[in-house]
N, C-alpha and C positions, 0 to 999 in steps of 0.2 A: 477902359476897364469894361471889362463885357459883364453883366448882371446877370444873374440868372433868372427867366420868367417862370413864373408859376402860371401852370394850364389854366384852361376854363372850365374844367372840370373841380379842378383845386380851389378854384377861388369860391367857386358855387357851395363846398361841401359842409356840411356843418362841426362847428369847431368839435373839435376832441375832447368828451370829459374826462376830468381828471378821474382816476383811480381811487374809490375810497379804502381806507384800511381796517378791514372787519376784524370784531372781536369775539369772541366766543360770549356765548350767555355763560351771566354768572350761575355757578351749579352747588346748593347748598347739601344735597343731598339727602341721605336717610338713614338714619342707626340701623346697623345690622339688627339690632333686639327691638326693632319696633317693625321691622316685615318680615320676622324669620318665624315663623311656628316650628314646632316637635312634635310629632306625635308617634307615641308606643302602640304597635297595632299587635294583633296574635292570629286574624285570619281577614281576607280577602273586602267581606262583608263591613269591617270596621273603617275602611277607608274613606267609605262614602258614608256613614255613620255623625250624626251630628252631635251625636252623644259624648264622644272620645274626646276628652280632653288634652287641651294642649298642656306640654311639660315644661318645665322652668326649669333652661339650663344654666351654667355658670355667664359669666358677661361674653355678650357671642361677639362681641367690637373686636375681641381681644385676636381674632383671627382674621379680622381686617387690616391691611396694613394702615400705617397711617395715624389717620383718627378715625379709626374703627368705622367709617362712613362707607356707603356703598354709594357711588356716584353714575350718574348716566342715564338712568332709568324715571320715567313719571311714571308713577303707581305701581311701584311693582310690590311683590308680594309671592313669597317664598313657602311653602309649604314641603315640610322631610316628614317622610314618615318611614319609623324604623320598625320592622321586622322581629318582632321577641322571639320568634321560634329560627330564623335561621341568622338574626343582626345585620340582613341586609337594610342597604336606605335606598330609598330613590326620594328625588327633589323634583315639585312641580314649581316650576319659575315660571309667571305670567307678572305681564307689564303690558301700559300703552301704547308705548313708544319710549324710542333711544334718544337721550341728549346728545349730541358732543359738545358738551361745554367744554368750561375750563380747567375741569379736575379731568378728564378724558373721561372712560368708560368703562367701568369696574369687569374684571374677570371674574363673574358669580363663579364660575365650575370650578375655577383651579383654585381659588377659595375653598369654597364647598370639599375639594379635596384633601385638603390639609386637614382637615376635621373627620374625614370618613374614610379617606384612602381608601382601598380597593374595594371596598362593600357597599358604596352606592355604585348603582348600577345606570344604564342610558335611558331608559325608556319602561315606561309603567307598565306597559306589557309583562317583559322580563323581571318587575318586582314581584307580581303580581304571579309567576309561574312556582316564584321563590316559597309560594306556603305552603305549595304540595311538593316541587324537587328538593325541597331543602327542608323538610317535614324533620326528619331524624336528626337532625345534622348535631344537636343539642346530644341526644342518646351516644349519638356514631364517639364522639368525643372525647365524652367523659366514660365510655366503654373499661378504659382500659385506668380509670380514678381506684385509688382506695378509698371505702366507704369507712369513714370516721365516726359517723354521725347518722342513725334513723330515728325520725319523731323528735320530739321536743324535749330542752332540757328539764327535769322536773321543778316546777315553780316558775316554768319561762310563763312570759304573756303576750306571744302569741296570738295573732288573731283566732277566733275560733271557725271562720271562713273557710283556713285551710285547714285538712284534716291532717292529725300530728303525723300520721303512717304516710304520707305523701312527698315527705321532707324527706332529703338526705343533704350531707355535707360530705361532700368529697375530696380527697386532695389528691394533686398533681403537680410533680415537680415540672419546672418548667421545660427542660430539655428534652421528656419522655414524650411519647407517641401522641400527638393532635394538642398535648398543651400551647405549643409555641403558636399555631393554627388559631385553637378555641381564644385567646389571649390576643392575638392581631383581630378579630371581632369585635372584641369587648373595648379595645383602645378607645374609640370614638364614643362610648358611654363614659370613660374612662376622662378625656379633654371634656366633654361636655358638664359632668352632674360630679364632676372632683373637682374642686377649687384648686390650682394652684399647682396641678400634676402632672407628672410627664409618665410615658408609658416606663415601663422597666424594661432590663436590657434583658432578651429573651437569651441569649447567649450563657448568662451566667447561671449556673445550675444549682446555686444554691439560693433561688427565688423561688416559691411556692405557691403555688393560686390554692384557693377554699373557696369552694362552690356549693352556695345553698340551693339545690336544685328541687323543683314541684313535677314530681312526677303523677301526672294524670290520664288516669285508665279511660280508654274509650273503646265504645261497643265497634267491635269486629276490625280493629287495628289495633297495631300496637300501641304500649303507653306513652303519650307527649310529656317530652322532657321540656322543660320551661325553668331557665337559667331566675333564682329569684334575686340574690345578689352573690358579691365574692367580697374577697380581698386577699392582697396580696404581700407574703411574709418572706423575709429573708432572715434564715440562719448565719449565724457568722461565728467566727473562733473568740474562746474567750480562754487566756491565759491560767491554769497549767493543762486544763482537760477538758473544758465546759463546750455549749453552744448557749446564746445568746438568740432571743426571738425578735423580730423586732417589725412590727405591722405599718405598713406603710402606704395602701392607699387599702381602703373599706367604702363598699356602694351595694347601697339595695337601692334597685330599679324602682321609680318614681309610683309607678302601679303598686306595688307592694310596699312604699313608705307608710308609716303610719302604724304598724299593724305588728310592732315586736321581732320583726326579722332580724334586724340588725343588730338589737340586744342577743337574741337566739344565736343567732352566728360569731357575737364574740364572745361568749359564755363557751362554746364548743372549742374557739381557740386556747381560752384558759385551760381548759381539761385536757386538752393537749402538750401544753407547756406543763402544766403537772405529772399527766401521767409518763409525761418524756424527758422528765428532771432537767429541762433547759435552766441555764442558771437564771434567768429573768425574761419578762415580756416587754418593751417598750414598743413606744407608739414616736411615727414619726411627722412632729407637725401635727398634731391632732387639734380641728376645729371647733368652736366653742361649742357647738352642739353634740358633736361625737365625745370631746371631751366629758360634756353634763352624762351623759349614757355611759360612759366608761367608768366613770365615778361611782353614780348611782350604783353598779354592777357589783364595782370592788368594796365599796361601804357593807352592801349586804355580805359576802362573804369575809369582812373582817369584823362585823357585830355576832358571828357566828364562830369565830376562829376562839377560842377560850384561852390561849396561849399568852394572847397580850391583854388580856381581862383587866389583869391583875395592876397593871403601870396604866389602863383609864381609869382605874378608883383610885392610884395614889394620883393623880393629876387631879380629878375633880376633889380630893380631899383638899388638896394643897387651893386650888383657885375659889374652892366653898369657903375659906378661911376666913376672907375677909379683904378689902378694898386696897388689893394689890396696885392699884394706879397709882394709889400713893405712898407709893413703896418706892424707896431712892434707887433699892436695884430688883428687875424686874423678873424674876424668876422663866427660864428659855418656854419651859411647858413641850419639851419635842420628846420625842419617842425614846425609851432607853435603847443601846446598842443592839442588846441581845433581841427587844420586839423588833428591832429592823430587819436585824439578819432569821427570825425565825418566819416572820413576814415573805420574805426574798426566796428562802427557801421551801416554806409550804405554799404559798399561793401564788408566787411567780412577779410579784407585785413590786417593782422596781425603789429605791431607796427614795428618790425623787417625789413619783408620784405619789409614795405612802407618807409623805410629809404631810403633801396637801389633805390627805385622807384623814392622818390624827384631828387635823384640827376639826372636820367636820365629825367626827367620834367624838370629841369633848365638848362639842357643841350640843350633839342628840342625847349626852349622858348629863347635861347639867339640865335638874330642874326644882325651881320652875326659871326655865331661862332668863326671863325678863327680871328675877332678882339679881342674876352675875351677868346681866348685858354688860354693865361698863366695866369690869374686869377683863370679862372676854374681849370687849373690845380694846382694852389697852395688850392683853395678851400677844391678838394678830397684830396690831399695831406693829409690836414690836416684833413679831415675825417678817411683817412687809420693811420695817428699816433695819435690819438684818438681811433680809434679800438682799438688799440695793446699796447697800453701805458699808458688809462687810459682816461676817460673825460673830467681833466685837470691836465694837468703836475704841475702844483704851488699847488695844493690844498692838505690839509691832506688826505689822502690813511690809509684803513685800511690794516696791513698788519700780515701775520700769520708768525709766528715763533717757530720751532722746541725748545725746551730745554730739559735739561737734568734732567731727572727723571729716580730712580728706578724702580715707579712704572708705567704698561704699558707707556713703552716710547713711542711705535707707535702711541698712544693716548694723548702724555702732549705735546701742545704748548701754545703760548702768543696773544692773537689779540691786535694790537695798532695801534695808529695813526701815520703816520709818515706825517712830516711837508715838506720830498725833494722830493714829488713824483715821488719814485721809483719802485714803481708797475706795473708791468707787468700784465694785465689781460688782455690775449689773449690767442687762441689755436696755434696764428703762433710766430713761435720762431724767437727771433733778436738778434742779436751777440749785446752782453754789448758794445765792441767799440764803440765809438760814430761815426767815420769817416763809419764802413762798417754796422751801425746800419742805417744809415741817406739813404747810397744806397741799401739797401735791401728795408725800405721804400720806397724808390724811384721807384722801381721797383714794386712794392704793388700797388701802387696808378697809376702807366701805366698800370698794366693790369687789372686794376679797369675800368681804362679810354676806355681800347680797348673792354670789354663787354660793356659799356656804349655804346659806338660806334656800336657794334655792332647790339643791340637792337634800338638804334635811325634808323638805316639804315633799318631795318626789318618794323618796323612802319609806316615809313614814304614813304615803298613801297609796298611792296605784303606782308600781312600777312604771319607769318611761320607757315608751315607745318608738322605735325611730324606723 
């Protein structure tokens, strides 16, 4: 058998190391909301400005995929800064160095573009051309708006910063000339400082934008238009002849928070839905702070309406009487029919939300309150188990019932009457126990009582501001 020899070369050479098998560093990353600033500018100067404050948008992870992490980067740090006169962005991205760990290496830009889509722009240069080519861009837009609305409502509050002559509200349906335009702008203020929002379909022509615009004169140009906020309303058909209002996203820009604009602005919608006899205004989704503001609003214009005067003094007659909690049946204390429907049809003010409204009415008109605190409070009590249990606990409840069927089961249940009122029609869940169902109730109807409170206090001193 012939062997095979290994050279003299080979025998000399040094052994072969083995291959190690590398692994990526681990990559823990960065919250999008801890390297992302905003900043609202209005000319060239304010960028290099250390004065401008950054804005607090809604949670910015939430356009990261994933867990909202941005990976790849040591020390980076993001700076947008948007544009109020023409709603351009451009984004300065500075970092050390690139990781490639083991998460890979985040796409900052195509990111950044699902939030800004076409109005961030490449290069600072070109943002930065944007305050003088895209000077009018605001005026060019709303050119062709009906003006709704000049100066302030009277008793609004307003900052006194802005002069009342300087305000307009404009509206513009959506399909008409530069709305669908001025509206693809505003989107990205729109995802950012709205919780929870998606743009509206530009398509459907029964969407309306309202535009609180600041119009300010300057020496030897024309006047800058400067968007202060909007919102955006759809009409809809309402059964034999009506239209129906119904608001569904509202933003005044973070510079102007504070200062009574968005009061102002929805006071202008109400006069609207009055002077154009929509059957009602609702609100869709309304936030606990737009909520406290739209309260505040309608409480004043119903401590003013004399029409349903007359059913708050027979309510506080009846609750002044005496130590209703210990009363075996608890008297409703809700609105007679006829205040609901006079309500719906003079002030626009929906059957729902003038519920919550009574009660804070019978709360401002009992005094001195702290004698019918525990009335009042078994009152709402028994409004918040009512909400959540049914409109009355003794009464037949229709109720649904799954059964068993071959065919589409997802589809075969029983409607009937049940005589023990067990029905739960509510969206807030109550533990079946009766002992931890009574204090979770309980708990219901305190922090019922602490808005209530809250909006009594607001009314009965400086209007709120938002």
């Amino acid at each position: 058998m012939v062997q095979k020899q290994q050279s003299t070369a080979a025998l000399g050479a040094e052994p072969k190391k083995r291959r190690r098998v590398g692994f990526s560093p681990a990559d823990i990353g960065v919250e999008a909301n801890e390297c992302i600033k905003i900043y609202l500018v209005s000319s060239k100067e304010e960028l290099d400005s250390t004065e401008i404050p950054c804005v607090n948008p809604v949670d910015l992870n939430d356009f990261f995929d994933g867990d909202g992490k941005i990976y790849g980067y040591q020390d980076l740090k993001i700076n947008v800064w948007i544009n109020r006169i023409s709603l351009h962005s451009y984004a300065d991205i500075t970092y050390q160095r690139t990781i490639n760990g083991d998460k890979g290496i985040t796409d900052i830009n195509s990111a950044l573009k699902k939030i800004f889509g076409e109005t961030i722009v490449a290069n600072k240069d070109e943002f930065l051309q944007t305050f003088s080519t895209e000077r009018d861009f605001i005026r060019n837009m709303v050119s062709n708006g009906e003006v709704i609305h000049t100066g302030v409502v009277d008793g609004s509050s307003v900052n006194a910063q802005v002069a009342p002559s300087d305000l307009q509200v404009l509206r513009m349906e959506i399909g008409s000339p530069n709305a669908g335009l001025l509206y693809s702008r505003l989107v990205p203020l729109v995802l950012l400082f709205v919780d929870g929002s998606n743009p509206i379909d530009v398509t459907d022509p029964d969407w309306h934008l309202y535009l609180l615009v600041q119009k300010k004169d300057e020496k030897e140009e024309e006047p800058l238009y400067q968007i202060v906020g909007f919102t955006a309303i759809y009409k809809f058909y309402r059964y034999p002849d009506r239209l129906r209002m119904r608001l569904s996203q509202i933003l005044v820009l973070p510079s102007f928070q504070g200062k009574g604009f968005g009061s102002h602005l929805l006071e202008v919608v109400n006069k609207v839905a009055v002077a154009e006899n929509v059957y009602d205004l609702t609100v869709e989704e309304p936030s606990e702070k737009f909520q406290h503001i739209r309260t505040c609003i309608d409480i004043n214009r119903l401590r003013a309406f004399d029409p349903i005067k007359p059913a708050i003094d027979a309510a506080i007659q009846t609750l002044t009487k005496g130590k209703l909690s210990k009363k075996a049946e608890m008297p409703r204390f809700t609105p007679p029919l006829n205040a609901i429907e006079n309500v719906r049809e003079s002030l626009k003010i929906n059957k729902k939300h003038f519920l919550k409204c009574w009660e804070i009415l019978i709360y401002l008109a009992l005094e001195p309150i702290d004698k019918y605190m525990e009335d009042y409070t078994s009152v709402i009590t028994n409004h918040v188990r009512t909400d959540i249990l049914g409109k009355d606990i003794e009464t037949p409840k229709k109720q649904v019932v799954d059964v068993p069927s071959s065919f589409a089961p997802e589809a075969s249940f029983v409607v009937f009457k049940s005589g023990s009122g067990e029905e739960a029609n509510s969206n807030v869940q109550v533990e079946e126990n009766k002992p931890d169902q009574e204090e979770q109730l309980k708990q219901l109807a305190e922090e019922r009582i602490r808005e209530i409170r809250l909006v009594a206090e607001s009314v009965t001193s400086i209007s709120p501001n938002v």
